[in-house]
Each structure stands twice: as C-alpha cells, then as structure tokens.
C-alpha positions as a printed NumPy array, in Angstrom:
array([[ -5.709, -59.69 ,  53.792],
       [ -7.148, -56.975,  56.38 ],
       [ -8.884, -54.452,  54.883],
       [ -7.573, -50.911,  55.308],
       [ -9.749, -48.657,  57.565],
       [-11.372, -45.895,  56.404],
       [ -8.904, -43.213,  57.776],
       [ -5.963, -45.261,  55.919],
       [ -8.327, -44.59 ,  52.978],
       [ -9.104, -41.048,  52.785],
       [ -4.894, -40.858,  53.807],
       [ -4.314, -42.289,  50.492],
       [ -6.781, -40.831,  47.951],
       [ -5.641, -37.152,  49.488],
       [ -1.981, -38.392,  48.77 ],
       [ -3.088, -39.342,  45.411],
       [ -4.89 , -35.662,  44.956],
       [ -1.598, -33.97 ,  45.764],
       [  0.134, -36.222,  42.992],
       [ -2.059, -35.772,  40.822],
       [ -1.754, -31.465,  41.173],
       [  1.75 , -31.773,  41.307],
       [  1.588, -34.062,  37.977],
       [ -0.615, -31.513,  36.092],
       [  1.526, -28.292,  37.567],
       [  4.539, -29.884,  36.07 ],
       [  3.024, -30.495,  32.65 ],
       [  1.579, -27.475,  32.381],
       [  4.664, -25.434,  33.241],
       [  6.318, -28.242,  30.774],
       [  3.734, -27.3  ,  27.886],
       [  4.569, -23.458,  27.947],
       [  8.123, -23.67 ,  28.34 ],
       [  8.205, -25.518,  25.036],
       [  5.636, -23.089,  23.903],
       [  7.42 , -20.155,  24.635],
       [ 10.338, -21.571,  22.933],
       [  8.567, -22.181,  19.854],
       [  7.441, -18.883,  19.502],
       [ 10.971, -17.578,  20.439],
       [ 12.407, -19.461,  17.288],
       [  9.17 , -18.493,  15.443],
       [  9.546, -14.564,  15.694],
       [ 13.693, -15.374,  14.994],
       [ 12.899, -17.041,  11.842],
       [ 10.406, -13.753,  10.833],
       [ 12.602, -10.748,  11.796],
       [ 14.578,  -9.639,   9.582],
       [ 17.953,  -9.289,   9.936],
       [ 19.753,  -5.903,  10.567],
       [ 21.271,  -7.056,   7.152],
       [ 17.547,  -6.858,   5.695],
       [ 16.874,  -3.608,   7.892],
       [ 19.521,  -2.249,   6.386],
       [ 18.263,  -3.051,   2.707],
       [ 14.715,  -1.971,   3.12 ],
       [ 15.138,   1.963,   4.742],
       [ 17.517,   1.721,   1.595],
       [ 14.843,   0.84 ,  -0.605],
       [ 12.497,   3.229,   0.781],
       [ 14.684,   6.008,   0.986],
       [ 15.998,   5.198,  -3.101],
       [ 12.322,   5.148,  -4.256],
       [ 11.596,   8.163,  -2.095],
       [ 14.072,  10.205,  -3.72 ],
       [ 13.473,   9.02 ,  -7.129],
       [ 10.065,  10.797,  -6.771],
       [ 10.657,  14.135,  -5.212],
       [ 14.421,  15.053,  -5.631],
       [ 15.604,  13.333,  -9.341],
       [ 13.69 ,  15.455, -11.719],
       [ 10.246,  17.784, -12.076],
       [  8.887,  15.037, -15.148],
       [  8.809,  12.343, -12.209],
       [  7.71 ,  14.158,  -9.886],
       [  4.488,  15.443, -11.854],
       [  3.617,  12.101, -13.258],
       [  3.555,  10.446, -10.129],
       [  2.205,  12.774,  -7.556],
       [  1.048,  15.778,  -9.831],
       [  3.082,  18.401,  -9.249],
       [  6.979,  20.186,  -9.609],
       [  9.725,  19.453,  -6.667],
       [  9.32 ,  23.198,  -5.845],
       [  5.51 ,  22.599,  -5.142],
       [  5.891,  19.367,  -3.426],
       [  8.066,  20.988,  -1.189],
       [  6.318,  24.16 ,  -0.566],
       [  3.206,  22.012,   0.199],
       [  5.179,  20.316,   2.773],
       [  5.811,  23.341,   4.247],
       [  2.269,  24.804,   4.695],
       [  0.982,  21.065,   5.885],
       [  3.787,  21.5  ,   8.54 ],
       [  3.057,  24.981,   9.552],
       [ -0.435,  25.608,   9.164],
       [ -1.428,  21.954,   9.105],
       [  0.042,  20.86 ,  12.26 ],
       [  1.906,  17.285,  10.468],
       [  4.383,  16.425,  12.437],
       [  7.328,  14.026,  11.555],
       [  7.557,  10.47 ,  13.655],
       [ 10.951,   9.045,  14.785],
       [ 10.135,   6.437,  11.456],
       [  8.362,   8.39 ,   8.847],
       [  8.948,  12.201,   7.42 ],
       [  7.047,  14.821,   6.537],
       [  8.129,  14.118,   2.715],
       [  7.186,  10.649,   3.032],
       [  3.724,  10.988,   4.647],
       [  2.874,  13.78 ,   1.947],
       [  4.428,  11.518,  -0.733],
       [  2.132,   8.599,   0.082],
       [ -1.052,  11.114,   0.56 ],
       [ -0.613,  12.279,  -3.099],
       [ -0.011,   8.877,  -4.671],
       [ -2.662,   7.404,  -3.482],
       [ -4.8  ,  10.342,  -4.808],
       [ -3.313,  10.759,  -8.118],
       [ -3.437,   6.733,  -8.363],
       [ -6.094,   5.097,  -6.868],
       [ -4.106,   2.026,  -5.931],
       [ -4.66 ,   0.109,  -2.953],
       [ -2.869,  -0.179,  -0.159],
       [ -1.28 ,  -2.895,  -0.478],
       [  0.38 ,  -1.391,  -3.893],
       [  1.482,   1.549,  -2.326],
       [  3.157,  -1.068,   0.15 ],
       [  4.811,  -2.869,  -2.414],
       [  6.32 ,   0.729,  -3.842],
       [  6.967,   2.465,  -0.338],
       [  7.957,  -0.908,   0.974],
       [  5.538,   0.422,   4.269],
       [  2.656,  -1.514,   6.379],
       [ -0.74 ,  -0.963,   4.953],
       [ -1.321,   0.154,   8.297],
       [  1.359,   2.832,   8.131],
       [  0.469,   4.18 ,   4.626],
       [ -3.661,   4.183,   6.068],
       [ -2.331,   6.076,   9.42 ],
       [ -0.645,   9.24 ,   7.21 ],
       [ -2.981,   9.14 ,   4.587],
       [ -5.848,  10.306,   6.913],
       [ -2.985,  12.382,   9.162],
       [ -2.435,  14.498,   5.64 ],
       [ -6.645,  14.775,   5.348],
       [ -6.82 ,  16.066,   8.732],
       [ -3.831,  18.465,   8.202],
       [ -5.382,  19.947,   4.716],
       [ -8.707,  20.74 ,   6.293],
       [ -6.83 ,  22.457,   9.359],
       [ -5.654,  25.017,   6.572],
       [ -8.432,  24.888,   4.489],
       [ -8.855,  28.552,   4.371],
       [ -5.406,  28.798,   2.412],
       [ -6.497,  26.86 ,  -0.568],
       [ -9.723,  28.396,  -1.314],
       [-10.151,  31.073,  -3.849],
       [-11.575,  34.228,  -2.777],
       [-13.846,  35.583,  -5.852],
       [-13.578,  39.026,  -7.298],
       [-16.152,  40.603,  -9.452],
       [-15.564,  41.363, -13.549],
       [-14.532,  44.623, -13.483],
       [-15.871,  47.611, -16.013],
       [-13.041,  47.75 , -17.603],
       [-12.672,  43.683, -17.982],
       [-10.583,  43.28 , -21.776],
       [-11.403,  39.274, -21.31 ],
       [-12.893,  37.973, -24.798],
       [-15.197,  35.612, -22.754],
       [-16.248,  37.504, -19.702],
       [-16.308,  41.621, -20.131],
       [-20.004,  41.176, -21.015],
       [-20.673,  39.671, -17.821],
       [-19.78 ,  42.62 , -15.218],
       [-19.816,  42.376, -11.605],
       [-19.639,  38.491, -12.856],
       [-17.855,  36.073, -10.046],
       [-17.702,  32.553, -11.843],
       [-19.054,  29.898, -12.503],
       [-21.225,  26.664, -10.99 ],
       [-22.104,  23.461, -11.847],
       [-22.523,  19.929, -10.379],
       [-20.633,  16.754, -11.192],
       [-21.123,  13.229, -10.426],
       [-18.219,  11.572,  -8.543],
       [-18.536,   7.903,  -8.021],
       [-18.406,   6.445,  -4.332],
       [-18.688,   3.05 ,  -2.764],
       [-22.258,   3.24 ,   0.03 ],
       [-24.147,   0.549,   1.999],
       [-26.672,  -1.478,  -0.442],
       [-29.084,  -0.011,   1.515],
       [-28.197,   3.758,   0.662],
       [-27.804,   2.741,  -3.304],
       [-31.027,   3.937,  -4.697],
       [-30.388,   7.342,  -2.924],
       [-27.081,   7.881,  -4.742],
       [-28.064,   6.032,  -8.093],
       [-27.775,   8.812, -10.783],
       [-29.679,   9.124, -14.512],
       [-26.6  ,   7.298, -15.91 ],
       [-27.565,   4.549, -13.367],
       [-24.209,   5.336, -11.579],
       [-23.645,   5.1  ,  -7.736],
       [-22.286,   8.508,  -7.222],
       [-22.669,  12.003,  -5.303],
       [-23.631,  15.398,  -6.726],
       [-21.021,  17.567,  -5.93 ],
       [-21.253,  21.336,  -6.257],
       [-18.521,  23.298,  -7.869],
       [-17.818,  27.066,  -7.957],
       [-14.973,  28.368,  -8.969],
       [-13.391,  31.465, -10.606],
       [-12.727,  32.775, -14.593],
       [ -9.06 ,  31.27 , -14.067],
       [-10.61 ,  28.101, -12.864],
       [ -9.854,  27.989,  -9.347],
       [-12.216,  26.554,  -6.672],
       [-14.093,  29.47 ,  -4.432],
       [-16.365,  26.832,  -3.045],
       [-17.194,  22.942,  -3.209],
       [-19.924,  21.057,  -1.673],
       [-19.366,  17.53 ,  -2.036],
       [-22.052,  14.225,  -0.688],
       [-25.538,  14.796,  -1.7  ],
       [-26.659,  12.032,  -3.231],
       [-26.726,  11.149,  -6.838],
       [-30.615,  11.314,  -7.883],
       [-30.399,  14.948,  -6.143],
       [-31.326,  17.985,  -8.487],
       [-28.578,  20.357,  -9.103],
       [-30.824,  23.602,  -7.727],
       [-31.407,  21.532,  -4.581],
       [-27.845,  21.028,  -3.632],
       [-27.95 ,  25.062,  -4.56 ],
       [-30.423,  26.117,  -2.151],
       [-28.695,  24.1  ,   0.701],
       [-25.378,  25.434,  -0.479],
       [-26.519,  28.657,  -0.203],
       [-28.649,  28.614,   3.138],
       [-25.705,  26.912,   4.782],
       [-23.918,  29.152,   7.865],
       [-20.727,  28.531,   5.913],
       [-21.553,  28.251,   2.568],
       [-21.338,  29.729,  -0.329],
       [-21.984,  33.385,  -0.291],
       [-23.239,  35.953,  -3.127],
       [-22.614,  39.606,  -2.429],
       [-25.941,  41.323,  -3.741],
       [-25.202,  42.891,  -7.063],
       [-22.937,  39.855,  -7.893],
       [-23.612,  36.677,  -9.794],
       [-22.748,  33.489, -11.22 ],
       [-22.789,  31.903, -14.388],
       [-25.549,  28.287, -14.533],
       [-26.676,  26.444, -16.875],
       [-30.353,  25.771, -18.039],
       [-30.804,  23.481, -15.1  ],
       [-30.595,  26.112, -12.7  ],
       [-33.703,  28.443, -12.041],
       [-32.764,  31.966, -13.548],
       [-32.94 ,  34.321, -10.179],
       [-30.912,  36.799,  -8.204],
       [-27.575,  35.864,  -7.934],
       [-27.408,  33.346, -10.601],
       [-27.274,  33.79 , -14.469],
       [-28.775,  31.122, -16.485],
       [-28.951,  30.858, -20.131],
       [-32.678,  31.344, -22.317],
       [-34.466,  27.961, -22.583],
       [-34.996,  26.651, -26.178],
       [-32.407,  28.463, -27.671],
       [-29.255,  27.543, -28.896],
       [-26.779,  27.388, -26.241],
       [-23.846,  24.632, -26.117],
       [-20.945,  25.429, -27.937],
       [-20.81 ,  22.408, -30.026],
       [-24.185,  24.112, -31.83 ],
       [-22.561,  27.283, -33.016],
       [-19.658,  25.397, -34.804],
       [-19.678,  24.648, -38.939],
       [-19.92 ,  28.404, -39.352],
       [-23.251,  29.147, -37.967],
       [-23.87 ,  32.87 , -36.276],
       [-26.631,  34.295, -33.654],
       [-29.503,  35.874, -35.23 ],
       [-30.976,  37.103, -31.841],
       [-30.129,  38.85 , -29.212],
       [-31.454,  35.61 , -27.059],
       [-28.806,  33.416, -29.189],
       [-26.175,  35.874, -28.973],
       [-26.217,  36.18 , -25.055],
       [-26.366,  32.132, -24.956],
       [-23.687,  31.656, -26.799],
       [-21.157,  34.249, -24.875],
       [-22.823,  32.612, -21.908],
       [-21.944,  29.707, -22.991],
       [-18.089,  30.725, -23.532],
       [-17.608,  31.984, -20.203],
       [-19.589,  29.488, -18.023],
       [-17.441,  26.261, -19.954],
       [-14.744,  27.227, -17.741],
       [-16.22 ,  25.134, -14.854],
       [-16.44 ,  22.212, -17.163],
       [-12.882,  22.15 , -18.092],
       [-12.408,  22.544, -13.935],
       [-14.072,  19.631, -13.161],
       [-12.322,  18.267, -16.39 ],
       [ -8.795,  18.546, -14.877],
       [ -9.808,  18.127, -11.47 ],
       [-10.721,  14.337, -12.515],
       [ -7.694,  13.944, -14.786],
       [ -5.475,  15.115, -12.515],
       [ -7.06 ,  12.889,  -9.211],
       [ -7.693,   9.08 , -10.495],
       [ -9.42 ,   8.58 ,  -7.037],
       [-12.113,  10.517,  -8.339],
       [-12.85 ,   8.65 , -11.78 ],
       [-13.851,   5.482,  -9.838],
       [-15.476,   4.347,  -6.683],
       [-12.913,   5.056,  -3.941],
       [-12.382,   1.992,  -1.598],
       [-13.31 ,   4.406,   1.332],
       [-16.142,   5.069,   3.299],
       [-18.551,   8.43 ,   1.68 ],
       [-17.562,  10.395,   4.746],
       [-14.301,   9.758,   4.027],
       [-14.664,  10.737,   0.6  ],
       [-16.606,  13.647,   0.711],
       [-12.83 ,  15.242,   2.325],
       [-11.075,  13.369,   0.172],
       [-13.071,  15.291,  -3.073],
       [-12.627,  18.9  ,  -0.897],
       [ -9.003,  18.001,  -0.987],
       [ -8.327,  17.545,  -4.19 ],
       [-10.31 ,  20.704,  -4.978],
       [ -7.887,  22.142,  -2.84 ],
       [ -4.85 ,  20.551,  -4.353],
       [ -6.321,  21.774,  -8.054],
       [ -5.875,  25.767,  -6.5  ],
       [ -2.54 ,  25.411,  -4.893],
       [ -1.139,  23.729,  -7.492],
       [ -2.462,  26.625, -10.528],
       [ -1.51 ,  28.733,  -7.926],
       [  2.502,  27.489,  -7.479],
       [  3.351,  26.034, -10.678],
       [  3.864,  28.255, -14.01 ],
       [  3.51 ,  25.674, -16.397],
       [  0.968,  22.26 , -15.791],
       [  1.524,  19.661, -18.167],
       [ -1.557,  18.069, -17.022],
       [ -3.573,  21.005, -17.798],
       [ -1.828,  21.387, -21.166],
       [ -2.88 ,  18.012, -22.313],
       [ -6.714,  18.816, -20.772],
       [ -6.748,  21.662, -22.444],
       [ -7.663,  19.51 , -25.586],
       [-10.449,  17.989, -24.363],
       [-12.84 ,  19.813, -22.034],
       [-13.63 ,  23.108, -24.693],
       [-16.882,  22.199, -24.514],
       [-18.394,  32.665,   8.096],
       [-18.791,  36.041,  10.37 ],
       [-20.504,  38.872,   8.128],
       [-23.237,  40.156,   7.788],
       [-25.943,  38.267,   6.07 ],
       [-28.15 ,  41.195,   4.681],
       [-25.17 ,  41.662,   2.21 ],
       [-25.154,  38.425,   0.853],
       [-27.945,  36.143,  -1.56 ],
       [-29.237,  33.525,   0.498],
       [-32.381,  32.099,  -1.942],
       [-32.536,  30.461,  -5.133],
       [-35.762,  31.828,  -6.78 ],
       [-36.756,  32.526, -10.292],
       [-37.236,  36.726, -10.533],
       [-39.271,  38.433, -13.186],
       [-36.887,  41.337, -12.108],
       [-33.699,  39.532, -12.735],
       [-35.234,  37.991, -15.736],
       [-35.672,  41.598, -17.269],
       [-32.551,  42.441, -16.378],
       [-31.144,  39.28 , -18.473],
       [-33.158,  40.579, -21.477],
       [-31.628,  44.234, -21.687],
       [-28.068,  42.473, -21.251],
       [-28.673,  40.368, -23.798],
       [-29.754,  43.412, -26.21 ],
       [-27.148,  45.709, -25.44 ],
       [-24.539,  42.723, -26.143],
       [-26.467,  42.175, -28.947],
       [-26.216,  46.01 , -29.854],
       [-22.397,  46.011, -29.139],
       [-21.465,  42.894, -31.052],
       [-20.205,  44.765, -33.708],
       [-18.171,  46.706, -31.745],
       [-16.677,  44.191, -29.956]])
C-alpha cells in the first residue's frame, strides 16, 4: 500500500481535531442540559406548594396573634409586657426609631421576635420553629429593633430629680438633695479564649461589670455596660464619670454606694466596720450609734438598686446566661433591656413580674463646672457624712 504523504496527513489529524471539538461541545452542552433539568425537578420537589404557602403565613399569623392580641396574661409571660405596651412600643420604635415594615414582615412581628428572644434566650433556630421564620430573618430584625432602640435612646432614660426637703419617703427623706442609687453587676457573656482572664470575675465567672444608676422608683438614669469582669467597681466609676456622655452629678447632689466605693463628693458610702446589710439588723436588733443608725437607713434606701438589677435579670433571661452573641453585641443588648425595664414601669400599672420579685431582692452639651467629674475620697465630704449621721441619729425619735 502507498503511504499517504505528509499533506494527506496533517489533512486528516486537523479533521480529526474538529471531531474531536465538535464531540466534546456536544457533550458538554449534553451534560448541562441534563443538569439543568435536575436541578429544575430538584427546586420543584423543595418549594412548597401555594397549598403549603397558604398553611404557613397561617401559622405565623395564628401564633402571632395568640401573643399580642388574645389576652394581657400571654402577652406578659411571653414577651414581658401588656397588649397596650406592646403596642405603644411599636409605636415609638416606628416613629422615633425609624423601623420600618417590609412587604413580608410587620412592625408587630419584628418587635415580637426582638422581645422573645430577650425575655427567652432561645436560639434561633427555636424562635424559627415558633415564628415558623428563617434564622436569617429572625437575626435580620432582631438587630433592626437594636438599632431602632438606641436611635431613641433618649426616651427611655430616666432623668434624676433630687430628694426634696419636704421628702415624706420612709427610706429616703434623710437623704436630701439624694438622686439614687449605684452599683455594679456581673452579667455573663461569651469572649475569645484569649480575652477570658480579662473578664473572669471573683466567682470565677466569664462576665462584664456593668454599672447601674437608677432612681428611688427604680428606674435606670444611666448604665454602662462591657468592662471586664476582674474590673473594680470605683474604676468603672471614674470612667463613667469622666466620660463626655456619661453620667453626670450636679454639685450639691449625690448618690447612694456601697462600702466598695470610695466615700467622696458626689457619692455616699456607708461607715466601714459597722453594721450595714439589712440582713444584720433583723431578729430584733436596734442601732446604738449614730454610725449604725445612718448605715442602716443607708442601707434601706440604697437596696433599691439591688432589687433593679434583681428584676432587670428576671425579667430578661438573656441576661442570666452567656448570650450566644458577640460582647459588642451584648453590651446594646444589656442597654436595651435597661431601657425596656423604664418603659415598661413607666406604661404598665400593675407588673406581675415585679410583684413576684418583690419577694426576693429585699435585701451631653452643658456646662461641665456644674457637674462632679472625680471620684476621690474627701475629708470634707466625710465630715459632712458624720453630722448627717448625728442629726438622723438625733431625729430618730422623731421620725
């Protein structure tokens, strides 16, 4: 046989190229046809049907209205608070907040999930069995209700007002020109292992120290929320005090602290080695000083931000245990419940909550030359201390 000549042969293995392209064109246009296909069917077989639409915005929309609109007794247990003040909260979040409905998801709704998942602690994918909504939904509005309570922050905080002169309150008219009371609590959080030892408390907890002021009817004036646990409560003080926006002391005004607080302008603290906690003056057992006397009225009026931070962690279970959010996260998510504890004493006459807590916990632009802005032990406030505690002592009687 002749042998084919070398132009024959490049003829053929280019013909055999072009076969081979056409081949591998065909299969591969083949191979996503029957891809495309598949996933066609796939996506069928997963969406629902507008049967099973149907069902679930009924489901939703049932369980939605079983919280907020059947009765006040379900509507406190599960998010904490009466229709009325669900509803007015709503309202402010809408107007002052900026929340804004989606085509999907209401104002109710979002607000609905915010406080359940506060008052709860559940995960997400609870809430999603309950709501019958994407994790991803429920994370979206949870942070969207954050952001819209800090926008109107300024509505929920107490403003303080002095004791007057005239004060008939049992526990506070010997404390004129008196504000509150302040006091630091540990709130667990989840940090980095490599933050732990910064936030590990005495208790061997990984928490924050989180400064609370608040007023004789136990409302919040100020919080300041992520130092970390090992921090001393006077520390967390100063810095609260020094901030630009922090808390502020008119001069001639003060709050109540306990012994762990240095005794200085601005801030009341009880006499060292003396009797002081209220649990000491029970089984009958009366002040024989003037010293013991002032501690234990002291003692009366400053327990009031104990049984705060009391019902501020029955009320919130996201603030009993470690939250499953980052600490930045949950340094807003403590302000807000601080928040939440004002407007709700604030809108509701009667709180079951605090009725059952009750039990349990009796243990910006001014000028700053008016306010306190150091934390210092005073021999001059420390006088001052001593003749209030002997003229109480002098008017016990009459009293």
């Amino acid at each position: 046989m002749a042998r084919l000549s070398l132009s024959t042969k490049k003829k053929l293995h280019a013909a055999l190229n072009v076969l081979i392209v056409y081949l591998r064109t065909i299969f591969v246009a083949c191979a996503t046809s029957c891809f495309y296909s598949w996933y066609r069917f796939q996506k069928r077989l997963r969406s629902p049907s507008p049967c099973q639409t149907v069902i679930r915005v009924y489901k939703q929309l049932e369980y939605l209205h079983g919280l907020i609109y059947e009765s006040d007794v379900t509507c406190i247990a599960e998010l904490r608070m009466d229709r009325r003040s669900f509803h007015r909260l709503c309202q402010v979040l809408v107007t002052r907040g900026q929340l804004r409905a989606t085509r999907n998801v209401s104002i109710e709704e979002m607000v609905a999930f915010f406080l359940y998942i506060i008052a709860h602690h559940l995960k997400n994918r609870t809430i999603n069995h309950h709501f019958r909504r994407s994790g991803r939904t429920i994370s979206k509005y949870f942070h969207e209700c954050i952001k819209a309570m800090i926008r109107c922050q300024k509505d929920f905080w107490q403003a303080p007002e002095p004791i007057p002169e005239n004060s008939t309150d049992t526990k506070w008219k010997w404390f004129k020109n008196c504000l509150g009371a302040l006091d630091g609590t540990p709130v667990k959080v989840h940090v980095p292992e490599c933050d732990k030892p910064k936030y590990r408390t005495r208790k061997n907890e990984i928490a924050t120290n989180v400064l609370g002021v608040c007023t004789p009817d136990m409302q919040f004036i100020y919080v300041l929320p992520g130092w970390e646990g090992f921090a001393h409560d006077g520390r967390v003080l100063r810095d609260a005090v020094t901030r630009r926006n922090g808390l502020k002391v008119p001069n001639g005004c003060y709050y109540l602290v306990d012994g762990g607080y240095t005794n200085g302008k601005g801030f009341l603290a009880p006499y060292r080695r003396t009797r002081y906690h209220l649990n000491e003056w029970r089984d009958g057992y009366r002040p024989t000083t003037p010293a013991e006397f002032f501690n234990m009225k002291h003692s009366s009026a400053r327990n009031v931000i104990e049984r705060c931070f009391g019902l501020l962690k029955m009320r919130w279970g996201i603030l009993r245990s470690p939250s499953y959010y980052d600490i930045r996260t949950h340094r807003r998510i403590i302000s807000v419940c601080c928040m939440l504890h004002n407007f709700i004493r604030r809108e509701m006459v009667v709180d079951p909550i605090e009725a059952d807590a009750d039990g349990q916990f009796q243990d910006g632009n001014s000028d700053a030359n008016n306010y306190i802005t150091t934390v210092e032990s005073s021999d001059e406030w420390t006088a001052w201390r001593d003749n209030l505690a002997q003229e109480m002592w002098n008017n016990r009687a009459v009293h």
